[in-house]
C-alpha positions as CSV (number, residue, x, y, z in Angstrom):
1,X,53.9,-73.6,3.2
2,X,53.8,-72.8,6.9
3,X,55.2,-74.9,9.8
4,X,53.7,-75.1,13.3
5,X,55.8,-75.9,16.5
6,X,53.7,-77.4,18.7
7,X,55.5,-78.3,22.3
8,X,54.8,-80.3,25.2
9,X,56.2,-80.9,28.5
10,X,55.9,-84.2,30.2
11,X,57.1,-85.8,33.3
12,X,58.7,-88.3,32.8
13,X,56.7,-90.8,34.7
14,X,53.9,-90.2,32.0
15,X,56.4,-90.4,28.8
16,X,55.3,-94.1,28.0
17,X,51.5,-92.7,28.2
18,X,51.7,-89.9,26.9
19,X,53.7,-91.5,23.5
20,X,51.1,-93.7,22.7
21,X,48.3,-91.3,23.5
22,X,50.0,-88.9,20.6
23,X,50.5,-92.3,18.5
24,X,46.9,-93.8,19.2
25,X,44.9,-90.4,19.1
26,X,46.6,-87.3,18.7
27,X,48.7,-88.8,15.5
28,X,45.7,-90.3,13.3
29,X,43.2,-87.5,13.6
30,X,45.7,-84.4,13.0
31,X,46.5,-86.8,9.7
32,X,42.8,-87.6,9.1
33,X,41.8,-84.0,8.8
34,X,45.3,-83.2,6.5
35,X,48.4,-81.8,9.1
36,X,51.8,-83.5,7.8
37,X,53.9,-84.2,10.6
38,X,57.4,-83.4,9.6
39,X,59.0,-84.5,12.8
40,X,58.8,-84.9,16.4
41,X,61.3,-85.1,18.5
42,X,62.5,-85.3,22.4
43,X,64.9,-83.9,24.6
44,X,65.0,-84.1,28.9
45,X,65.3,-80.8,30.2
46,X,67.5,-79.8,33.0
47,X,65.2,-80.6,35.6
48,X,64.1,-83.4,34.1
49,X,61.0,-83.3,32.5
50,X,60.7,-84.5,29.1
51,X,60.2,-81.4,26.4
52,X,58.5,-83.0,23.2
53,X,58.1,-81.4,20.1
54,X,56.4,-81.6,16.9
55,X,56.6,-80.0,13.6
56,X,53.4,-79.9,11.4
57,X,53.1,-78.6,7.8
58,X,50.5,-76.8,6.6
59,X,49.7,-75.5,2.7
60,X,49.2,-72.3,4.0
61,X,47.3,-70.3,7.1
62,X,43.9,-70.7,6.1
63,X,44.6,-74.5,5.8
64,X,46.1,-74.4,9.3
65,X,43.0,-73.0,10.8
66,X,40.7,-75.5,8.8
67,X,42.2,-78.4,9.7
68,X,42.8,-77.4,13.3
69,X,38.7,-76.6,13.1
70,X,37.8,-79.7,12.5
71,X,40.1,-81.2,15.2
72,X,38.5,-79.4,17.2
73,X,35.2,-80.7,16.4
74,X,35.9,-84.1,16.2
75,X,33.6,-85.2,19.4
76,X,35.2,-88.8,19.2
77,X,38.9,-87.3,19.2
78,X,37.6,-84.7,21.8
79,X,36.3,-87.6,24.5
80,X,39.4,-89.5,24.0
81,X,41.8,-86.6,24.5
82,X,39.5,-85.5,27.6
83,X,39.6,-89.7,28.7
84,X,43.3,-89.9,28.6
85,X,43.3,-86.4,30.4
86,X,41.2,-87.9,33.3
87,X,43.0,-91.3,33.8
88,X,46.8,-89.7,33.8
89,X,45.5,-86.7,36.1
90,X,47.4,-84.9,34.1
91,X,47.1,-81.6,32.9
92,X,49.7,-80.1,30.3
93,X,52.1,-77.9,31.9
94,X,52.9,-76.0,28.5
95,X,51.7,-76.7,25.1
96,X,52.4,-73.8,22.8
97,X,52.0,-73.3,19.3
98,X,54.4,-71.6,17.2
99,X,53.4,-70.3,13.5
């Protein structure tokens, strides 16, 4: 098994947005294609943006890359993400992925 740490930081006038964006489209498709989300949690940093976090499992590396491949090819998934991008004017500030 491998985990992947995948982070986020959101201003807080966004949160509401942004938490059903990851429920409504992020969420379903990483589960579609075979991620396990382990956990995802929230914490406000000192200057008050909102760190989120989530922690994905994976059968191994090779499985990572597969599933993220087809993610990533998802057109549908693609447009939405790129949708909800356009409408909050909001580009993220840190995403990072941790293997």
């Amino acid at each position: 098994m491998i985990y992947r740490r995948k982070m986020y930081n959101v201003d807080p006038s966004i949160l509401d947005d942004f938490n059903e964006h990851f429920n409504k489209t992020l969420l379903p498709t990483q589960l579609k294609y075979g991620s396990r989300l382990v956990g995802r949690w929230m914490t406000k940093k000192d200057n008050g943006i909102m760190e989120i976090f989530a922690i994905w499992e994976y059968d191994n590396y090779e499985n990572y890359e597969i599933i993220e491949n087809k993610v990533k090819s998802d057109e549908e998934h693609v447009k939405r993400v790129q949708n909800w991008h356009k409408k909050n004017g909001w580009k993220r500030k840190t995403q990072r992925n941790i293997l």
